[in-house]
C-alpha positions, 0 to 999 in steps of 0.5 A: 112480579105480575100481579092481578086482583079479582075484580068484581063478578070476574070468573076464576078463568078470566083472572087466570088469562089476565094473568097469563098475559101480563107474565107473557108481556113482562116476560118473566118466563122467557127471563127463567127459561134463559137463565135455567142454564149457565151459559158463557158470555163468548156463547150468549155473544155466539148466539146473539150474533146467530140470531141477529144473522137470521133477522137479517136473512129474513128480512131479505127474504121479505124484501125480495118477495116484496118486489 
């Protein structure tokens, strides 16, 4: 759970954009998101391997450009 207190001569605007970064950084909504379905383990280990596929292909292409 984020959580953030008012601190003195603090703006309401500064303590909303205090506490949009510390739930971005915990990765509370990203948790939510993923878990707002049900999805099978074959199909999260189907996706998993999907993504891992395109970090290596992108990391080739940076290589390759690199040269």
């Amino acid at each position: 759970m984020s959580k953030v207190e008012l601190q003195p001569d603090e703006t309401a605007e500064n303590l909303l954009r205090r506490f949009r970064k510390k739930v971005s950084e915990s990765g509370i909504l990203r948790d939510v998101r993923r878990r707002r379905w049900y999805m099978s383990p074959s199909e999260v280990r189907r996706l998993e391997k999907k993504k891992a596929m395109r970090r290596v292909r992108r990391r080739q292409r940076q290589e390759q450009w690199r040269e």
